[in-house]
C-alpha positions as CSV (number, residue, x, y, z in Angstrom):
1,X,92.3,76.3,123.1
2,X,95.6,76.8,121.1
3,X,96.7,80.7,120.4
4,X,98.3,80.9,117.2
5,X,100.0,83.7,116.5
6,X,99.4,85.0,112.4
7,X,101.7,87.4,110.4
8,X,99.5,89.2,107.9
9,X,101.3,89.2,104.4
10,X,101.4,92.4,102.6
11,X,104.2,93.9,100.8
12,X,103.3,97.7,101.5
13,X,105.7,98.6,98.8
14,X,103.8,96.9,96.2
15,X,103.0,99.5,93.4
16,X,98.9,98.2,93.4
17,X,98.6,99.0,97.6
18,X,100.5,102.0,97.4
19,X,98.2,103.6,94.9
20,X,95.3,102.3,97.3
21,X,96.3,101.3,100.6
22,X,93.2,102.0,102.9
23,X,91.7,98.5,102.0
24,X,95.1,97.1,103.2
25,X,95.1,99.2,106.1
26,X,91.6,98.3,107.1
27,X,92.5,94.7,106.7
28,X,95.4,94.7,108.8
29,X,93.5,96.7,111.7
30,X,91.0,93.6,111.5
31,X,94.0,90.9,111.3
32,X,96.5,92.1,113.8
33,X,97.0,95.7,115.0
34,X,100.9,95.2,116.2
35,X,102.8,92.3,114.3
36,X,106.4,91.8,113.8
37,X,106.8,92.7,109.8
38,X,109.8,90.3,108.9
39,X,110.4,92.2,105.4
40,X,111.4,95.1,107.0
41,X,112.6,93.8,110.0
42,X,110.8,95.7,112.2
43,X,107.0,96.2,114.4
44,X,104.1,97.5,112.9
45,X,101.2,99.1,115.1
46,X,98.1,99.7,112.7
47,X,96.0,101.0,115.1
48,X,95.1,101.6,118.8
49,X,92.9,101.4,121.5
């Protein structure tokens, strides 16, 4: 079975997620807890076991 690897794709500076963000948040918990965030060039952990 192939493993692919998925970069969720939110801008967290977007004015409509800052004003909201916990939808966001619990969508990228779901998606991928760590994942390299190539806008700001850096790791993201969203969460933890």
């Amino acid at each position: 079975m192939p493993n692919a690897l998925t970069t969720p794709n939110y801008n967290i500076f977007d004015p409509a997620i800052r004003a909201d963000p916990y939808g966001v948040y619990g969508a990228l918990r779901e998606e991928a807890l760590v994942f390299q965030n190539p806008m700001l060039g850096m790791w993201m952990a969203n969460g933890y076991d």
